[in-house]
C-alpha positions in Angstrom: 0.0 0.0 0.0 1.3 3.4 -1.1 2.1 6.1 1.6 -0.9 8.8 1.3 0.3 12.4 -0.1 1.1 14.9 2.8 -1.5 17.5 3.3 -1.0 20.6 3.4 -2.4 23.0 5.7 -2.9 26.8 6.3 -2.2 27.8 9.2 -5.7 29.4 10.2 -7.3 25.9 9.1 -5.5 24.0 11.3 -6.4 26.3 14.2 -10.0 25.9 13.3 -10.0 22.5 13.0 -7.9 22.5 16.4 -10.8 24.8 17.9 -13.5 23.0 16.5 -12.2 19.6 18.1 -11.9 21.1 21.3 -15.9 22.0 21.3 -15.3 25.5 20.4 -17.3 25.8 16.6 -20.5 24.5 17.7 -22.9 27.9 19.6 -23.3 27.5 22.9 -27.2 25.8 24.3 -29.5 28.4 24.8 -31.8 26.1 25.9 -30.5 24.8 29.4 -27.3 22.9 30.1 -27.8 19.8 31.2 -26.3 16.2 32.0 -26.5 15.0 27.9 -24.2 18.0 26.8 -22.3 17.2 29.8 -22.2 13.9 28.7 -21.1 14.4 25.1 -18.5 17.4 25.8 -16.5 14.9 28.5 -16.5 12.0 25.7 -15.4 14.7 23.1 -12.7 15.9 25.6 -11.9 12.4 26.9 -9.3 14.5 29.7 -10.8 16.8 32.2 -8.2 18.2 34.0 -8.7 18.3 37.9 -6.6 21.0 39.9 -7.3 21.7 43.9 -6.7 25.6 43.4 -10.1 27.3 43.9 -9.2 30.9 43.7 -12.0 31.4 41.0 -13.6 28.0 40.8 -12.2 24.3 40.4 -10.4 24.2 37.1 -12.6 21.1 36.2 -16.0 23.0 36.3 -14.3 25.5 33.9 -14.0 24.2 30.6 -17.6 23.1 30.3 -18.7 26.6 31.2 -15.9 27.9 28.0 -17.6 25.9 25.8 -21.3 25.4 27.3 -22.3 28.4 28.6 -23.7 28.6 32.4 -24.6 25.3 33.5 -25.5 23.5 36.9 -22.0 21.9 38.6 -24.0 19.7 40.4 -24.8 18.4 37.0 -20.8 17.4 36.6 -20.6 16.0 40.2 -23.2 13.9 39.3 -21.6 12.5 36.6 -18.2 11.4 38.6 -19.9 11.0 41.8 -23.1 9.8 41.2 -23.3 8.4 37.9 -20.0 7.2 37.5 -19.7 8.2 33.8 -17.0 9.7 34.4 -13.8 8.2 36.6 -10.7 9.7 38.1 -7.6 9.1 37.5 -3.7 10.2 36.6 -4.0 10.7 32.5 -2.8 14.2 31.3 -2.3 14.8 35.3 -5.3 14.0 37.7 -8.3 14.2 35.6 -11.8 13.1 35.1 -12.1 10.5 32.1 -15.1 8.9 30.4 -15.6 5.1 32.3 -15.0 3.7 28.9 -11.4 4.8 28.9 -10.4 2.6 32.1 -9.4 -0.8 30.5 -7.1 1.5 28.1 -5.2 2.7 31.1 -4.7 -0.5 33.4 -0.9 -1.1 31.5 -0.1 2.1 33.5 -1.8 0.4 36.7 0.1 -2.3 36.2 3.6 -0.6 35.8 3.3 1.8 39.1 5.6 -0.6 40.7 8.0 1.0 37.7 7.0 4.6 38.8 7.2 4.2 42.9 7.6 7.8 44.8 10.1 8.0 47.4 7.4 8.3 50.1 5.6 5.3 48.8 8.9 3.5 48.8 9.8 4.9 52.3 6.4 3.7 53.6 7.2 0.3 52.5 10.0 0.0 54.1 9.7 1.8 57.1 6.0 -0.2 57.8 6.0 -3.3 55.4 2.2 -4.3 55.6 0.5 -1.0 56.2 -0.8 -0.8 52.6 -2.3 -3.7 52.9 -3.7 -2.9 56.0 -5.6 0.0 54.4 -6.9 -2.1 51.8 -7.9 -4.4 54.0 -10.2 -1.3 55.8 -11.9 -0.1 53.0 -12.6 -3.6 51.6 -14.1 -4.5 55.2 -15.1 -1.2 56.4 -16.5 0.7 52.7 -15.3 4.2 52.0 -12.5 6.0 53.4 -11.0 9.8 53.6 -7.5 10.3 53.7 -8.3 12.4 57.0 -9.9 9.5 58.3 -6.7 6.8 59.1 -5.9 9.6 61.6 -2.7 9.2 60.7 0.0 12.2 61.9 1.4 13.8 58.9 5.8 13.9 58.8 7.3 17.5 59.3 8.4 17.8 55.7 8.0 21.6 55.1 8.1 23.1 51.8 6.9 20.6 49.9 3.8 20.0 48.0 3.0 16.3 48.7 3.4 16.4 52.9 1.0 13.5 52.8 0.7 11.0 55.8 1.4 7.3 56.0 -2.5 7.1 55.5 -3.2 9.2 52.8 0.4 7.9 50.8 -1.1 4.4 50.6 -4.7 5.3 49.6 -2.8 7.2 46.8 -0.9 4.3 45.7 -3.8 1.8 46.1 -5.6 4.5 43.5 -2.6 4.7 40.8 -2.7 1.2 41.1 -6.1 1.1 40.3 -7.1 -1.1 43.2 -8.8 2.0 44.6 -10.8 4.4 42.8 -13.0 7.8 44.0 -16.5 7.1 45.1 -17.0 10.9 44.9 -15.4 14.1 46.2 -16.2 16.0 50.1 -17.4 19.4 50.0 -13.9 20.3 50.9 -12.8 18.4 47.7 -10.9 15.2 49.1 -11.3 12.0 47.7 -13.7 9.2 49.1 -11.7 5.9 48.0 -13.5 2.7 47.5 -13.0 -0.5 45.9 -12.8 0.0 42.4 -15.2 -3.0 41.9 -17.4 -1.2 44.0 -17.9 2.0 41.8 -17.3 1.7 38.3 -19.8 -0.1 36.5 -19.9 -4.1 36.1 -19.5 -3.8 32.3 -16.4 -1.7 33.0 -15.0 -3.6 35.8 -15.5 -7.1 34.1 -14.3 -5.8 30.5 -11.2 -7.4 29.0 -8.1 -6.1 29.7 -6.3 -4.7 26.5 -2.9 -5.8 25.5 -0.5 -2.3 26.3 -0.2 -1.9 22.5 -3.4 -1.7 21.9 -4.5 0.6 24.6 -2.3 3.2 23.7 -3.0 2.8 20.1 -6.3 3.7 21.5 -5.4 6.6 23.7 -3.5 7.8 20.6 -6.8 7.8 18.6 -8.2 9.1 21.3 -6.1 11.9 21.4 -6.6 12.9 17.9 -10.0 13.4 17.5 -9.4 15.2 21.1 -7.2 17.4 18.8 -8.2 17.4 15.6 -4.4 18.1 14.0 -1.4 17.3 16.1 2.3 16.8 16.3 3.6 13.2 17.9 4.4 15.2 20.6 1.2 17.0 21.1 -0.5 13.4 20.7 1.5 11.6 23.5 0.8 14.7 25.6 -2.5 14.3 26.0 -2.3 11.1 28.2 1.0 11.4 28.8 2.5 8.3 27.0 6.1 7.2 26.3 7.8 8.4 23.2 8.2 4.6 21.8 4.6 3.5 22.4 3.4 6.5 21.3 5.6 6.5 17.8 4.4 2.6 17.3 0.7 3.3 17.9 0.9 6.8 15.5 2.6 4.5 13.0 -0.4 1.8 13.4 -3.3 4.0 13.0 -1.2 5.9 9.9 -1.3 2.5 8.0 -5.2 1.6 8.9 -5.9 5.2 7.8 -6.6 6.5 10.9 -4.6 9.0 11.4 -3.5 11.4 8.0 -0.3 13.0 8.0 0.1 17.0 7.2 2.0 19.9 7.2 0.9 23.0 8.6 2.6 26.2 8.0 4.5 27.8 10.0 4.3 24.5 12.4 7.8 22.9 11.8 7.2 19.7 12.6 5.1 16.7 11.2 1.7 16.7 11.8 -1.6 14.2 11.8 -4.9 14.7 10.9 -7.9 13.2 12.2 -9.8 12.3 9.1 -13.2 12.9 10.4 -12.2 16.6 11.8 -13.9 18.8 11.2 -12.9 21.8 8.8 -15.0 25.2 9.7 -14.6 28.2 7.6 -15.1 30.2 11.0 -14.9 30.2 14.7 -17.2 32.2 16.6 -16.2 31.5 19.7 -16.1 33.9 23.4 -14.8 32.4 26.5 -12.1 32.5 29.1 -10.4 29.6 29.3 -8.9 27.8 32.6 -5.1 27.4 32.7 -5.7 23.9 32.6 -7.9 23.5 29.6 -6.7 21.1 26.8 -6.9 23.5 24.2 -3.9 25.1 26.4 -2.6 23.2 28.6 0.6 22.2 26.3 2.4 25.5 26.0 4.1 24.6 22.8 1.3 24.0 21.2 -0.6 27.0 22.3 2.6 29.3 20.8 2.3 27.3 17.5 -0.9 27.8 16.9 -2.0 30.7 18.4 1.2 32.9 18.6 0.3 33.2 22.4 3.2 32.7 25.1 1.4 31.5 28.0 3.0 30.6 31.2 1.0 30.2 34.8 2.4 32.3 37.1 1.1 30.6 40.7 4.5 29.6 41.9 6.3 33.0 40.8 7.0 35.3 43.9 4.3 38.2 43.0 6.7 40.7 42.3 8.1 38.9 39.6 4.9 38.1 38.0 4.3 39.5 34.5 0.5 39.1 33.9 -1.1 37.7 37.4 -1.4 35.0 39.9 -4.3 32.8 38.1 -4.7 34.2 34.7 -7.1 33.0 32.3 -6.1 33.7 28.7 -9.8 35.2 26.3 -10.6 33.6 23.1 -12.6 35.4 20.7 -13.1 34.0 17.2 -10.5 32.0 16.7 -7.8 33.6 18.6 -6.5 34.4 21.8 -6.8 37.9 22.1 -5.4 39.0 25.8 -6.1 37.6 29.5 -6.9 38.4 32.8 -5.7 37.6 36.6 -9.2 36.6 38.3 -10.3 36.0 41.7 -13.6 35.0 42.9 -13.9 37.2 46.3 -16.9 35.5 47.8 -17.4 37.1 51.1 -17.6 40.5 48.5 -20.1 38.6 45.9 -17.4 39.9 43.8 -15.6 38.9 40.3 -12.0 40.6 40.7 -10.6 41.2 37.8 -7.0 42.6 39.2 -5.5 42.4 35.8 -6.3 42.9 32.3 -3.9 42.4 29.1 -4.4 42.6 25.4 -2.6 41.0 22.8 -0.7 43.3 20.6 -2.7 44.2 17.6 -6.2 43.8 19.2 -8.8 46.1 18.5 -8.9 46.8 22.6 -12.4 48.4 22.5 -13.8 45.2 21.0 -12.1 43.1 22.7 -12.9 44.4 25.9 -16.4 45.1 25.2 -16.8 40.8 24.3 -14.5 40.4 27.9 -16.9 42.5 29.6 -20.0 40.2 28.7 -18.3 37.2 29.1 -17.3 38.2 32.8 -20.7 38.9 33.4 -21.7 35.9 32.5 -19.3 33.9 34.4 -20.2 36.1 37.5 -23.6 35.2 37.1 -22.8 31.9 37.0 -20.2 31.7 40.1 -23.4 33.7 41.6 -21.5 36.7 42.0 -23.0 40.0 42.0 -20.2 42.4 40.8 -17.3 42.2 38.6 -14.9 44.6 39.9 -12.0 45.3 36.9 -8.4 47.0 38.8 -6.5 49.4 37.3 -3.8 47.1 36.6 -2.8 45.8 33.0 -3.0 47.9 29.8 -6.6 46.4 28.3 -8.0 47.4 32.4 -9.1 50.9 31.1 -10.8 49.7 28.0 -12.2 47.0 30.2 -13.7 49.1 33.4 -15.3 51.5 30.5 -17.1 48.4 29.0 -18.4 47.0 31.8 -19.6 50.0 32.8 -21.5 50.1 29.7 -22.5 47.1 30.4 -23.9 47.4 33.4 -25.7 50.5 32.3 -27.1 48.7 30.0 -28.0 45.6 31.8 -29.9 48.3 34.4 
């Protein structure tokens, strides 16, 4: 069989297509949003990101509202924590994943021995047994919280993961997929059952893929996730090794599966999705979490949007360029500027403490489509105001528009 011709593709097509796989060419519902579109964004997605900072919301209720419009949360709990169509686990990093994806990732279950933390391996040697132990609880006794084994946590300041002996074998009797989340506390920790217990049966008692297969599945996966990608952009998505990943691309290339291209301006290989979609536009308005797939590879982001985008959390503030937790703004199909929000809650407030536009913009229409879609996400973290500081140089163009704005709303 003959090697298919390389397409070639114009830059702003392959952003489109890249926009349109990511859920982003379709208008949002104006009829309400409820657990169907939830259903069919999450499948179309197939990684929702999951990140503990809540200084505006939890980054996993975000990129539904980007591409849905206001919609119930509960609606989202209900799928991972009720429902169970949705399952956690480690993919792009933690994230929410369709239930269907779970036999695809039990080769990585199976290697965690491979991937051991140092507190995992201290706990084994320091208690040999206590892992078991804990399984042993939740198998006898049903769920379990971390906070629960009442276990004292070690005096290892300055870093992240200060977890106790408890809370490090729960962990590792998740990666290993003994374990899964039954749902999530108010307070967002983990409630860890028996995976058996949770997922489905028809999930539980499918199969188990051979590795090769499930990440030639991940890979195709991936690619409809992204419409047109590099290799590395489609072993980022779940995070695979560069072999596997190279074999599987290989695989689906010869089926047809996956179409190779070249996009300007790219260098480097591409593949194309043969069922991606091709819009001639993108009408798009939304802010988009840092940890949104259409983002969340930085590369990427720079080669097709032109947008240098870096998250600024664990830069000391005076050293920050654009903002503590800054969402970048797409309009149409591009990223036009971002902003540094906050959601002050004992204020009912929407802080916007900075604004930037990308050069080139037309700054009053980009901040007049800002303004709206800040209203509408204040509305929909049931916030009263949006309050816009004087900091950043689209903030001026912005305060005037959402005054105008709320003139016009009164």
């Amino acid at each position: 069989m003959s090697a298919p011709d390389v397409e070639r593709l114009p830059a702003a097509l392959a952003r489109r297509i890249a926009l349109a796989a990511q859920g982003f060419a379709e208008p949002r519902p104006e009829a309400a949003v409820g657990t169907r579109q939830l259903r069919r964004l999450t499948s179309r997605l197939a990684v929702v990101q999951i990140d503990s900072v809540n200084v505006l919301s939890r980054s996993h209720y975000l990129p539904a509202f980007s591409r849905l419009g206001p919609y119930p949360r509960a609606a989202l709990d209900e799928l991972a924590g009720g429902r169970h169509d949705l399952f956690e686990y480690w993919a792009h990093e933690a994230s929410y994943l369709p239930v269907r994806l779970q036999p695809f990732l039990r080769w990585r279950m199976a290697a965690a021995e491979e991937h051991a933390w140092g507190n995992m391996v201290r706990l084994q040697q320091e208690r040999p047994g206590f892992v078991a132990e804990v399984f042993d609880r939740v198998r006898e006794g049903g769920p379990v919280k971390a906070g629960e084994l009442l276990e004292p946590k070690p005096d290892r300041p300055g870093t992240m993961w200060n977890w106790h002996a408890g809370k490090v074998a729960l962990e590792w009797l998740f990666f290993t997929g003994v374990l899964t989340a039954r749902t999530r506390t108010a307070g967002f920790e983990r409630v860890y059952d028996l995976t058996e217990r949770v997922l489905p049966p028809e999930v539980v008692q499918a199969p188990t893929p051979e590795p090769g297969d499930a990440v030639r599945e991940l890979v195709r996966t991936a690619s409809r996730a992204l419409g047109v990608a590099t290799e590395r952009d489609l072993r980022d998505y779940f995070r695979l090794g560069p072999v596997a990943a190279r074999t599987a691309i290989a695989e689906l290339a010869d089926a047809g599966e996956l179409l190779p291209a070249e996009v300007a301006g790219w260098g480097a290989p591409a593949w194309l999705d043969p069922e991606a979609r091709r819009p001639r536009w993108i009408r798009a308005r939304s802010l988009l979490s840092p940890f949104d797939s259409l983002i969340w590879e930085r590369p990427r982001v720079e080669r097709i949007f032109g947008f240098r985008y870096r998250l600024e959390i664990y830069t000391p503030a005076a050293k920050r360029v654009h903002g503590y937790y800054v969402l970048p703004f797409l309009l149409g199909d591009q990223l036009v500027g971002r902003v540094d929000l906050k959601a002050d809650r004992q204020a009912g407030a929407l802080r916007v403490q900075a604004a930037h536009g990308e050069a080139g913009v037309d700054r009053p229409l980009v901040a007049a489509a800002l303004a709206d879609e800040l209203r509408l996400m204040a509305d929909w973290l049931e916030l009263d105001d949006v309050d816009v500081l004087d900091r950043g140089d689209l903030a001026r163009d912005l305060q005037r528009a959402s005054a105008a704005s709320l003139a016009f709303r009164a």
